[in-house]
NUDORO-493053 format. One record per residue (C-alpha): residue in three letters; x, y, z. Coordinates in nm, 4 decimals. Example, Ala and Ser with C-alpha at 12.3 -4.5 7.8 and 13.67 -1.06 7.14 Angstrom:
! NUDORO-493053
res: ALA; x: 1.2300; y: -0.4500; z: 0.7800 $
res: SER; x: 1.3670; y: -0.1060; z: 0.7140 $
***
This chain:
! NUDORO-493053
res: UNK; x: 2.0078; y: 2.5805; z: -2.7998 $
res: UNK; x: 2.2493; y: 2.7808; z: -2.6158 $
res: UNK; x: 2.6042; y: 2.8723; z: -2.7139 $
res: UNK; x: 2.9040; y: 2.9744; z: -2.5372 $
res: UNK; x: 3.0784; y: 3.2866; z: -2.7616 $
res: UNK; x: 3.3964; y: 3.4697; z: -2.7238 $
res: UNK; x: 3.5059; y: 3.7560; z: -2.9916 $
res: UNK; x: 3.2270; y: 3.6457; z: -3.2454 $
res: UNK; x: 3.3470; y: 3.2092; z: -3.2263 $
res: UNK; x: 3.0467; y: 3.0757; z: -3.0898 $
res: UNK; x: 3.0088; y: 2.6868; z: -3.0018 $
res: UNK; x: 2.7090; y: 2.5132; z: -2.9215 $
res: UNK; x: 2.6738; y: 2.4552; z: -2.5161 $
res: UNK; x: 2.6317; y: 2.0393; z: -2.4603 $
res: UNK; x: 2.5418; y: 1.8903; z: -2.1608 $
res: UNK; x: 2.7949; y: 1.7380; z: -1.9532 $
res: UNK; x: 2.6127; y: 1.3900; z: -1.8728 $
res: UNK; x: 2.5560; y: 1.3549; z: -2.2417 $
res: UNK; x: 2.6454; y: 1.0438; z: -2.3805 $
res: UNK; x: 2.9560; y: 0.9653; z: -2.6200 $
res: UNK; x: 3.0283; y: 0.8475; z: -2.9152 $
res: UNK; x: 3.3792; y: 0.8257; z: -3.0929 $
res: UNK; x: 3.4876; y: 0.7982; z: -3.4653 $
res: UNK; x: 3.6482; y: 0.9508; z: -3.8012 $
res: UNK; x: 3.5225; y: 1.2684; z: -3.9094 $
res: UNK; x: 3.3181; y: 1.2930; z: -4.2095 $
res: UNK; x: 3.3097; y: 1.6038; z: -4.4253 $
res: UNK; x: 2.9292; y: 1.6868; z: -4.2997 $
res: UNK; x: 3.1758; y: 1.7521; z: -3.9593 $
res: UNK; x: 3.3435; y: 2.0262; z: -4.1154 $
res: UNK; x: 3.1627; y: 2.3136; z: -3.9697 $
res: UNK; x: 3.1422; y: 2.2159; z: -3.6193 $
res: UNK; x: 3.5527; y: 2.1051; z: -3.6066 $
res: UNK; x: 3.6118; y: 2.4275; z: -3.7437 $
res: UNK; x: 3.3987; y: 2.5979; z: -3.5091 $
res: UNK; x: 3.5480; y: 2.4350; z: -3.1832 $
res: UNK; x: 3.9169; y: 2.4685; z: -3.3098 $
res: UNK; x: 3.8264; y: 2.8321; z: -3.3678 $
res: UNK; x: 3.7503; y: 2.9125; z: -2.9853 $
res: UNK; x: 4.0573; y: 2.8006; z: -2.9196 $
res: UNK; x: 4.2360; y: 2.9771; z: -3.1565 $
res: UNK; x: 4.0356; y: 3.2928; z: -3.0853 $
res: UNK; x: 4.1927; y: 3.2464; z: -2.7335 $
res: UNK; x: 4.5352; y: 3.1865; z: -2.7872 $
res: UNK; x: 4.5296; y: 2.8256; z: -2.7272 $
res: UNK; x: 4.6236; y: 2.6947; z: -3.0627 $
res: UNK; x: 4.6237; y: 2.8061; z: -3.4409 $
res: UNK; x: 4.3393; y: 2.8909; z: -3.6323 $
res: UNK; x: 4.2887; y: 2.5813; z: -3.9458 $
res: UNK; x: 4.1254; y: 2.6802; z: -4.2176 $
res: UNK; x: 3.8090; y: 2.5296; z: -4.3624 $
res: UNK; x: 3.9380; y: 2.4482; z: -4.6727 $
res: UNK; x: 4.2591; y: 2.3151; z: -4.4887 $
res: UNK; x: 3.9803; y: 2.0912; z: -4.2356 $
res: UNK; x: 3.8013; y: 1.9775; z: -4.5349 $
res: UNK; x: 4.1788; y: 1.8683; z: -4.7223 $
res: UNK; x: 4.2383; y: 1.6745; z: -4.4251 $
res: UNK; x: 3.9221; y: 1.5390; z: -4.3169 $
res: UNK; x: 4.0498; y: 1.1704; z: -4.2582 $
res: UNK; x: 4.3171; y: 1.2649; z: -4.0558 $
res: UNK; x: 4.0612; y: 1.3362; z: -3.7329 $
res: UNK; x: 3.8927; y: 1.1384; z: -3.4950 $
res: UNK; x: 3.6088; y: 1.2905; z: -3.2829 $
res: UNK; x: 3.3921; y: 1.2739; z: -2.9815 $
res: UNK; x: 3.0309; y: 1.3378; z: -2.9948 $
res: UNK; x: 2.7554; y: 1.3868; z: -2.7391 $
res: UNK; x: 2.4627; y: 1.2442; z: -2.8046 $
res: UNK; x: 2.1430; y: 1.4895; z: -2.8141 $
res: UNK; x: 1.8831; y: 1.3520; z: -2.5985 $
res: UNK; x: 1.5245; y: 1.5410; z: -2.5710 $
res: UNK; x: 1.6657; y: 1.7740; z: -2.2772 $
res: UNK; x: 1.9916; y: 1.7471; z: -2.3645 $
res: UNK; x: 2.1780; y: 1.9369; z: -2.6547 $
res: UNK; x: 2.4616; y: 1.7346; z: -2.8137 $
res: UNK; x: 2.7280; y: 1.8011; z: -3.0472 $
res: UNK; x: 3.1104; y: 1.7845; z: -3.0978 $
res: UNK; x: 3.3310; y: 1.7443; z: -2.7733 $
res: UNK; x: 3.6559; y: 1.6506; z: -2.9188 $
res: UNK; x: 3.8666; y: 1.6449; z: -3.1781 $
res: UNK; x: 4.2419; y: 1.5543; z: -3.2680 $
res: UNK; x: 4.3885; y: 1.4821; z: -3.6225 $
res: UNK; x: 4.6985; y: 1.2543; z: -3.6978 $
res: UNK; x: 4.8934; y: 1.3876; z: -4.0107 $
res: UNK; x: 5.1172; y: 1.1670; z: -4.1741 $
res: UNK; x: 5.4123; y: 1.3931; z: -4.2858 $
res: UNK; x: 5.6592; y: 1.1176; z: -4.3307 $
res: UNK; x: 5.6979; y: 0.7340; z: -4.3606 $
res: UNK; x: 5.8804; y: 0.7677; z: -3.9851 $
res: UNK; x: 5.6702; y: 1.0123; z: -3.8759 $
res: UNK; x: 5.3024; y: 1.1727; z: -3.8547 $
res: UNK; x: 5.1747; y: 1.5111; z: -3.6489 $
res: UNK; x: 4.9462; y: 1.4699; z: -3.3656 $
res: UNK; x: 4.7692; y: 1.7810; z: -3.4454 $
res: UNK; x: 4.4088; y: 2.0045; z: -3.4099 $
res: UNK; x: 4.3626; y: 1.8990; z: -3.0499 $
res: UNK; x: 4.0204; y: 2.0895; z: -2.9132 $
res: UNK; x: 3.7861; y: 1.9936; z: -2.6399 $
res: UNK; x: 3.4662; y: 2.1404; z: -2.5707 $
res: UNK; x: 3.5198; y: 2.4063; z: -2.2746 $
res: UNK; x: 3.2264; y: 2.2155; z: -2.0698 $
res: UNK; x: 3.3566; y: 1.8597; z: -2.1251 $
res: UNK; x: 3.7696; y: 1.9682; z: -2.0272 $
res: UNK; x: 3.9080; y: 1.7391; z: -1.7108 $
res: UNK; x: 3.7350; y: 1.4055; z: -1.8236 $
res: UNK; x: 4.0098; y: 1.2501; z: -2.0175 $
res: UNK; x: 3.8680; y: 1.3152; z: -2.3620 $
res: UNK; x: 4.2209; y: 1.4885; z: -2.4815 $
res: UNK; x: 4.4037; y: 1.1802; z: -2.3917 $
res: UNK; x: 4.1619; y: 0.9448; z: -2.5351 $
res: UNK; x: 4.1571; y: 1.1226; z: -2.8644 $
res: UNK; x: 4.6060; y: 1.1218; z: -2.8426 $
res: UNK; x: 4.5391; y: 0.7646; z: -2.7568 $
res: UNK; x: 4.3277; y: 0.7208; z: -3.1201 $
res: UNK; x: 4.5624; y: 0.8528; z: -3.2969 $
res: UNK; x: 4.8457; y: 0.6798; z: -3.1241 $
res: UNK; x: 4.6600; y: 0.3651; z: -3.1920 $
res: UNK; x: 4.5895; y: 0.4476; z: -3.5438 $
res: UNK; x: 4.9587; y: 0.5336; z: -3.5801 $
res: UNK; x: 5.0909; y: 0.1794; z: -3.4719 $
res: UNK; x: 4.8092; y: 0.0527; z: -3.6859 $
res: UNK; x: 5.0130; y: 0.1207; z: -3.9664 $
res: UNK; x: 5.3498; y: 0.0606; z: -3.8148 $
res: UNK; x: 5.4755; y: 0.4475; z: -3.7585 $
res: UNK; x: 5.7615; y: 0.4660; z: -3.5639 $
res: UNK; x: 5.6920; y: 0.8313; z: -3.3898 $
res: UNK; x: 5.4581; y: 1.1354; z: -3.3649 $
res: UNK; x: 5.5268; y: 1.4775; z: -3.2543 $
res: UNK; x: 5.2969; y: 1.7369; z: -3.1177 $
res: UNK; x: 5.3031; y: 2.1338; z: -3.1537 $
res: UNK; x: 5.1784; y: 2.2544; z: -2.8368 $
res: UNK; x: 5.1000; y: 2.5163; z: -2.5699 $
res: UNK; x: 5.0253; y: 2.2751; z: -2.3270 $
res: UNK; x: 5.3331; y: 2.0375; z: -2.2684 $
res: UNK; x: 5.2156; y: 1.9143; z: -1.9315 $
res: UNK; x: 4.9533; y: 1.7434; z: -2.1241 $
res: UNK; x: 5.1405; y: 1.5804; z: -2.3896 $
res: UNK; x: 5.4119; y: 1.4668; z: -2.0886 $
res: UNK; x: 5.1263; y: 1.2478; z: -1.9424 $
res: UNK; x: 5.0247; y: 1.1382; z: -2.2837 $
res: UNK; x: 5.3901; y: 0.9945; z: -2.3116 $
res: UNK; x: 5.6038; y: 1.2915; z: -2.5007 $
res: UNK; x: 5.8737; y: 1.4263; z: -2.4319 $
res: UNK; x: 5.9633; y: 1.8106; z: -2.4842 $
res: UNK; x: 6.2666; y: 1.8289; z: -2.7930 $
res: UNK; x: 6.4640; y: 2.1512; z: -2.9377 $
res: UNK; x: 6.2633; y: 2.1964; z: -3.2642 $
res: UNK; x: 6.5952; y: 2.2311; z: -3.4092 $
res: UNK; x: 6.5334; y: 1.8282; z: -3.4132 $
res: UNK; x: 6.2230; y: 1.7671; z: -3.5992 $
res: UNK; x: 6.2147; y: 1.6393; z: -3.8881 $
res: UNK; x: 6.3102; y: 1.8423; z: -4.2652 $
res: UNK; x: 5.9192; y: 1.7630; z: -4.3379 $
res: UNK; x: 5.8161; y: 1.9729; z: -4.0374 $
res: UNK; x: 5.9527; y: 2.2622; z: -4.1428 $
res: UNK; x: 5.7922; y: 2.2929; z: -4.5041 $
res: UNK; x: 5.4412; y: 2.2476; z: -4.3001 $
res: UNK; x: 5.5509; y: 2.5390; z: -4.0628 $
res: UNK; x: 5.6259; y: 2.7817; z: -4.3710 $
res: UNK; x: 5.2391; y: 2.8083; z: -4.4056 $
res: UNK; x: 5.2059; y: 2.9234; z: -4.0970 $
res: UNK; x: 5.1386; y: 3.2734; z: -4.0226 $
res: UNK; x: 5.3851; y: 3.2420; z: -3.6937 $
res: UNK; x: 5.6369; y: 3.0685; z: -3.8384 $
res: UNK; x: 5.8748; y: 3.3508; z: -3.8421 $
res: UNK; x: 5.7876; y: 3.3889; z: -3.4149 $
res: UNK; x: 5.6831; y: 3.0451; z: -3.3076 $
res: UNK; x: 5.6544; y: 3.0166; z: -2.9531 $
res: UNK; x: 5.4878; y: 2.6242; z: -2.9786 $
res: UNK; x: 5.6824; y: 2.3653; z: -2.7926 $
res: UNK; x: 5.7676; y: 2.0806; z: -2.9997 $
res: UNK; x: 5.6670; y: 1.7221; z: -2.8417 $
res: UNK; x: 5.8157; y: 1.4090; z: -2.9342 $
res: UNK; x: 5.6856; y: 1.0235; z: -2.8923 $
res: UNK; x: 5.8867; y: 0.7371; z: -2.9740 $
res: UNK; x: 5.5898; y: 0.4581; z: -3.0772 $
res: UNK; x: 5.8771; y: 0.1653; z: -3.1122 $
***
């Protein structure tokens, strides 16, 4: 198996014809969300979640698999939680695709999960943290001043170790 590394996070290669496979995350997931989240974070691209964080949440993530084949490696592609902070309003967060499988619209099928899962149980609107607003625009947000979010926001962000220097852009998505 081959892995692609960068500053000690290393994530195992897949192959890009590799089959997929959606659904929920289990907790025997933990390692390999963790891993892939952690490239990106190692990167810039988004903040590092903990493990024990990952494992509190577990349920709130849907994934995307590649199936292993016998000259093919698989593994996780994509991941994307939705947080329920609020009865009007729950986080689209944890958003990481494998570096080989980026351009294929995996990121906007797994905001599509969630945004299905979120009318599921009637939620009026999600909101995004992100670095890449050009990609939440297509998926249907809208940039807002974060002086807007909701109070429940805010005593999330207080764990953060940039919460004092946040440069995320806040992304809003009216579901109703």
């Amino acid at each position: 198996m081959t892995f692609l590394s960068l500053d000690s996070i290393a994530i195992p290669d897949v192959h890009p014809d590799a089959p997929l496979v959606s659904r929920k995350a289990k907790l025997s997931d933990l390692d390999a969300i963790h891993e892939l989240i952690g490239y990106w974070a190692a990167r810039g691209q988004m903040l590092v979640r903990s493990r024990s964080l990952l494992a509190e949440t577990i349920r709130d993530f849907h994934l995307i698999f590649a199936e292993p084949h016998a000259d093919r490696p698989g593994g996780l592609v994509g991941v994307c939680g939705l947080h329920l902070l609020a009865p009007d309003l729950a986080e689209v967060r944890g958003l990481a695709i494998h570096p080989s499988m980026q351009g294929r619209g995996l990121g906007k099928q797994l905001v599509l999960a969630c945004e299905a899962e979120a009318r599921s149980i009637d939620l009026p609107a999600l909101f995004a943290w992100t670095y890449q607003q050009t990609f939440f625009e297509r998926c249907g947000f809208t940039r807002i001043d974060k002086t807007n979010l909701h109070p429940k926001v805010w005593s999330e962000c207080q764990r953060c170790a940039f919460f004092e220097n946040c440069n995320e852009i806040a992304m809003f998505r009216a579901l109703t």
